[in-house]
N, C-alpha and C positions, 0 to 999 in steps of 0.2 A: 422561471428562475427569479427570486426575488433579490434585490441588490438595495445598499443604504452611499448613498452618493457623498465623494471626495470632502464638501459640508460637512456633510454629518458627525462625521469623525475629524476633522480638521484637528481639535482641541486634541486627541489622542495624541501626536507629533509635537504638544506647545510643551516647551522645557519646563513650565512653572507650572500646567495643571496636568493631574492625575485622577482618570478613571474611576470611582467609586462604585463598584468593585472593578479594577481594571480589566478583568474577567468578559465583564460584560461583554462587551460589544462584539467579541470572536466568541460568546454562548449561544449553543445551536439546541442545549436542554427544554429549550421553552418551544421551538420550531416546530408546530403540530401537522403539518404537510408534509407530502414523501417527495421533500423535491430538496435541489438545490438553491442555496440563501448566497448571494455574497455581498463582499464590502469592497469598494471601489477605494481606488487610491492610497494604497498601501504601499509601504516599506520595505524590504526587508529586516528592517530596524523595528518596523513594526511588528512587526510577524514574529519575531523570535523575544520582544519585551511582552506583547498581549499576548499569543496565543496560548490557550489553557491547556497544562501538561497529561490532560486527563480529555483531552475530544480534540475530535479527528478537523482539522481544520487546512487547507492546502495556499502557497502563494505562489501564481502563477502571471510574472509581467503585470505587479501593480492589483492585480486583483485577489482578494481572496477566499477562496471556495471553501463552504460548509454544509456538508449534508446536511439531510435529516436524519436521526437518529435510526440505528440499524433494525434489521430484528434479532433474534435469538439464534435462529439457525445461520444467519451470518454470520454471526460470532463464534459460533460450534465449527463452522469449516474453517476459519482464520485459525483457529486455535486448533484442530485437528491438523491442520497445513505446518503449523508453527511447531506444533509437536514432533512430526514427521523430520521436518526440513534442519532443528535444532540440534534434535539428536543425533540425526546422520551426520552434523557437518561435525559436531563436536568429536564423536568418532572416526571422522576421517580425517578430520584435518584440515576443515577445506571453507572457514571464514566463520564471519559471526552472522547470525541472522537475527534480524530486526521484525517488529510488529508495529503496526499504527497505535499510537499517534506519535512514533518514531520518526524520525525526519532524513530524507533521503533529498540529497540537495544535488538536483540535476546540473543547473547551471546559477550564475549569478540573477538574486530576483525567481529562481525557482527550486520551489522545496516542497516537497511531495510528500504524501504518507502514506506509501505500500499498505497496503493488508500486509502484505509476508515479502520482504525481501532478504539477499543473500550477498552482504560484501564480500569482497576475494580476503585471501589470509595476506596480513600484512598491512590492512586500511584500520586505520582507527580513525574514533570519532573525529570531527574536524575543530580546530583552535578557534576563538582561543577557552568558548565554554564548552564545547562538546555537545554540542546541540542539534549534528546534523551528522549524517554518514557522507563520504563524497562520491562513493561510487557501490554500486552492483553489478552482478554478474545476474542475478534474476530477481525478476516480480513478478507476485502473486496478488492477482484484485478478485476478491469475490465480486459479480454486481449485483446489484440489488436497484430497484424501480428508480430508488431516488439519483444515483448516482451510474448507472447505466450508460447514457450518454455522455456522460463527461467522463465516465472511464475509458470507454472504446472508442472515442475520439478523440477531446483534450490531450489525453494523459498518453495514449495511446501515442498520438504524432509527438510527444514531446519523450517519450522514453525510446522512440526511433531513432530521433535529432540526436538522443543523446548515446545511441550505439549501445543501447543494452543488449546484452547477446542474445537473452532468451525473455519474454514476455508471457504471463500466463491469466487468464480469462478462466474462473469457475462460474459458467452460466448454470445456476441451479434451475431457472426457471426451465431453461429449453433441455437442462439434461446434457450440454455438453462443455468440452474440454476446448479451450480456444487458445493454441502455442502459438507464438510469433519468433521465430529463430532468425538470429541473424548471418545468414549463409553471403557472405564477401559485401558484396557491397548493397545488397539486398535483404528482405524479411522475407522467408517461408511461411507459409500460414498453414498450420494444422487443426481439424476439428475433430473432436473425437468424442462419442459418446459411449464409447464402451473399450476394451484391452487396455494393453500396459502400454503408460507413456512414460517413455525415458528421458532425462534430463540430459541435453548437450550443453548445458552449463555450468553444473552440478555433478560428477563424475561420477557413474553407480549411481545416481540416487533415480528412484524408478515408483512408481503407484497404479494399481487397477484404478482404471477412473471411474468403474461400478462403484467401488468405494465411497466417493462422493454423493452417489444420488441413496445409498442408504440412509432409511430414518425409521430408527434415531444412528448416525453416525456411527461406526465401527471402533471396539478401543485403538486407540493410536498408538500403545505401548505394546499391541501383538502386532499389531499390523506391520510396525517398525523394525521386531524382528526377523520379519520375512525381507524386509528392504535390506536388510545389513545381511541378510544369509542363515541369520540364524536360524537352529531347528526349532528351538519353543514359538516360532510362530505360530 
């Protein structure tokens, strides 16, 4: 994990100098390893004036986490997931659903960006720009080499702390489905590499998790109507 130290960026925080392109310094496009980059000693003042509205970038307790750039098929299931998850909530009724590099703001000093998460109805963005969601009822992380351990640990103990109801883990490499439910005052852990996993956060909303390990990916516009009931599935 490569990190650029509280130094480095000092100047980012000074009221008279600006960044040239202030971009930089949270740009993770030039990062040619499949790892994790962060920047040490951050704001959340920071975080919400540099980070760039187009890459995935996280602040968690002063630090802030920057993948390496995705591949193709991770973005094919976020967006297969995002397809799914949008349109059933829209039709039912049941909140807005958000996509990285969306900002889901756990607590104070930590602001996350789900692959796929799902606010309850009734939550809008939060004041006073609208730059962050406050709450979920579910998240969705593909993992991918670079970002693997900081999803199932990091992120993992920090969407605990913060009583997420349902947690979800698309391991494409192993082939399976990794749920974390929040059953009273405990997480359930489910793994599943094959049948239908049903949402206990999500009401109805349900997916073959064979699904996921098809390639090339299945359309998400049939598949959707077998979720909702429909017969043109």
């Amino acid at each position: 994990m490569a990190s650029r130290t509280e130094s480095d960026v000092d100047r980012l925080r000074h009221p008279d100098v600006e960044p040239t392109p202030a971009e930089s310094w949270y740009d993770r496009s030039t990062i040619p390893d499949d790892e994790m980059h962060t920047i040490e000693g951050q704001t959340e003042e920071d975080f919400f004036r540099f980070a760039p509205e187009n890459r995935y970038c996280e602040l968690i307790d002063g630090v802030v986490y920057m993948p390496s750039p995705v591949t193709w098929r991770h973005q094919e299931l976020v967006f297969f997931w995002m397809s799914l998850l949008s349109t059933f909530c829209s039709e039912r009724n049941l909140g807005k659903v958000g996509m990285g590099p969306a900002v889901l703001r756990i607590a104070p000093g930590r602001d996350l960006e789900p692959d796929v998460f799902v606010a309850p109805v009734g939550v809008e963005p939060l004041p006073p720009q609208g730059l962050a969601m406050g709450e979920a009822v579910l998240v969705v992380e593909m993992l991918s080499p670079g970002n693997r351990s900081h999803d199932l640990k990091r992120k993992a103990q920090i969407y605990r702390e913060a009583r997420i109801p349902e947690i979800v883990f698309v391991d494409d490499r192993d082939k399976v489905l990794i749920v974390e439910r929040l059953a009273g005052d405990e997480y359930e852990t489910v793994r599943l590499g094959s049948g239908r996993w049903e949402s206990s956060a999500v009401p109805g909303f349900w997916l073959d998790v064979a699904w996921l390990w098809e390639d090339p990916l299945p359309s998400p516009h049939r598949r959707i109507n077998l979720v909702l009931g429909n017969p043109a599935g």
